[in-house]
N, C-alpha and C positions, 0 to 999 in steps of 0.2 A: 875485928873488922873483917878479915878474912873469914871468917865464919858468917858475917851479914853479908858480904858478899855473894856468899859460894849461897846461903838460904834462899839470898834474891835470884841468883844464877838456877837454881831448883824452880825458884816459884816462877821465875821466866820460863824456863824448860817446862815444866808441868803447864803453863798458859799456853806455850807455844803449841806444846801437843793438842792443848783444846783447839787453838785458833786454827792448827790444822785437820781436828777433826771437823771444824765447822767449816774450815773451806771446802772440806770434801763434801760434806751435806751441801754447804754452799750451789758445789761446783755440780752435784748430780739432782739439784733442786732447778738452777739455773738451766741444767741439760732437758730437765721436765719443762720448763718452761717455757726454753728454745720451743722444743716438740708440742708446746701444747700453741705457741705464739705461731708456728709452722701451720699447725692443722687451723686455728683461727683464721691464719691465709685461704688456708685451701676452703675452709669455710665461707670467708668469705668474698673469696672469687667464684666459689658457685653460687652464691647469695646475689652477688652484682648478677651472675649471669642470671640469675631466676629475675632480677626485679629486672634487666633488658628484657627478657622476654617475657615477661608481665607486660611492660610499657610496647613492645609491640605486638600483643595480644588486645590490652586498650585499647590502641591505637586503629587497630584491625574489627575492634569490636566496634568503637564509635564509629569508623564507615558504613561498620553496616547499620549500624543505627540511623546515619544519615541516610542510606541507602532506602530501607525499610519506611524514615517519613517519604522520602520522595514517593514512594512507589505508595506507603499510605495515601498521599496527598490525591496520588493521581486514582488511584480507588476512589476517594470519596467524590471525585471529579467525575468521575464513571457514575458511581450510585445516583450523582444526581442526577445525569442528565438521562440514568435509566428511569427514573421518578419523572422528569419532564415526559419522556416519553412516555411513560406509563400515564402518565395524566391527559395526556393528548391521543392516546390509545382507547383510552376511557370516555372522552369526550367524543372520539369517533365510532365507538361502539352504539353511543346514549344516542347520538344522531341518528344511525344506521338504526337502532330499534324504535324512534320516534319515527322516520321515514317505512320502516316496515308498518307501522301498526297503521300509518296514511294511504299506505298501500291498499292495506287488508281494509280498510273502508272505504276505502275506493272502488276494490271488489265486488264486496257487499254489495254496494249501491248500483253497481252494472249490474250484479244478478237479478237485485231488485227492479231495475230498469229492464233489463231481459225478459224478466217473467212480465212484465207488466204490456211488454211491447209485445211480447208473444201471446198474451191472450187480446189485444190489440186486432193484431194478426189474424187469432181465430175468429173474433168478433167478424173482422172485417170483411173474413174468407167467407163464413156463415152471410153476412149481407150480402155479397155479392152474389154467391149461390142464391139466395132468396130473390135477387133484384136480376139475376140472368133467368131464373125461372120467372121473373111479373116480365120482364123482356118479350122470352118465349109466348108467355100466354097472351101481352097483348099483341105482338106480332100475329098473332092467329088471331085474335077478335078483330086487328084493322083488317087483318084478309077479309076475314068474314063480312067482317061491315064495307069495305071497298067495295063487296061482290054485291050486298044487299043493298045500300043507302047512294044517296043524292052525292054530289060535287061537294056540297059547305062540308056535310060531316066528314067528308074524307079530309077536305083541308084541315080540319080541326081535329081529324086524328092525327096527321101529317105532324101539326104542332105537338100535340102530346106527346108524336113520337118522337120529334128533337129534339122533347123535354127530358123525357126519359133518358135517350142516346146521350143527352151531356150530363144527365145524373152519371150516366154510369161510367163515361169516360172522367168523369168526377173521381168516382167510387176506384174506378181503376187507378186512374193518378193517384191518390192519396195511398195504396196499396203498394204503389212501387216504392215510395215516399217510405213507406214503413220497411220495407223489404229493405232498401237502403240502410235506414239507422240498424235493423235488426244485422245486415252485416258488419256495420262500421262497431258497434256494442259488441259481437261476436271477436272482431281484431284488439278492441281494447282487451279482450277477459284473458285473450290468448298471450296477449303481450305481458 
């Protein structure tokens, strides 16, 4: 019995020595472990601190994305009302070039009217020149005939001649008459 004893007391001893070799592996598996559960910390307390400063990186990025529609919003707010403008830029352009081209036939039609007054004019200068020279010459045939003939024919040249005198005072008036438009047509062309 003492010999089962003292076997058991060996195979104790020889256990023991294992369970002590395993608590040393134990004990420098546990020290890895500590050390690897330590650097996990440290992992991951820079981990928190990367996703805080993720989360205020977000944070900073959605403002500006708020930022960016506003500032969008008010661009498009712009574009339009540069499009309104633009359309009512364009609309006073079409006016201004319908108004020019009413202009430019308005011109036309005073030059048209200008030339037309002005050979008018010469017409008129040319009759008058003709009717101051029938003037002239009957003037000289009443002399003539006052000096040679009776009372009736002079009264009846008398008549003729106040016929004449308001032809021409006629002729004259209508000449100022045109001299007139020919200036008034001359202020329009210049305006």
């Amino acid at each position: 019995m003492e010999k089962q004893i003292l076997e058991i007391l060996l195979d104790l001893h020889g256990e023991m020595k294992e369970v002590r070799t395993d608590m040393k592996e134990f004990r420098s598996e546990l020290k890895t472990t500590q050390a690897d559960v330590r650097s996990i910390r440290t992992d991951l307390k820079q981990t928190q601190a990367d996703v805080s400063s993720i989360r205020s990186d977000l944070k900073q990025t959605q403002a500006d994305v708020r930022n960016i529609r506003s500032d969008l919003k008010e661009t498009q707010a712009d574009v339009r009302n540069i499009r309104s403008d633009l359309k009512e830029t364009q609309a006073d352009v079409r006016n201004m070039s319908s108004d020019l081209k009413e202009t430019q036939d308005d011109v036309r039609n005073i030059r048209f009217d200008l030339k037309e007054t002005q050979a008018d004019v010469r017409n008129m200068s040319s009759d008058l020149k003709e009717t101051q020279a029938d003037v002239k010459e009957i003037k000289e045939t009443v002399n003539r005939i006052e000096a040679s003939q009776t009372e009736d024919v002079i009264a009846m040249l008398k008549v003729t001649r106040q016929s004449i005198e308001s032809e021409f005072h006629y002729t004259n008036t209508r000449m100022t008459d045109l001299d007139k438009r020919v200036f008034n047509l001359e202020n329009r062309v210049e305006r």
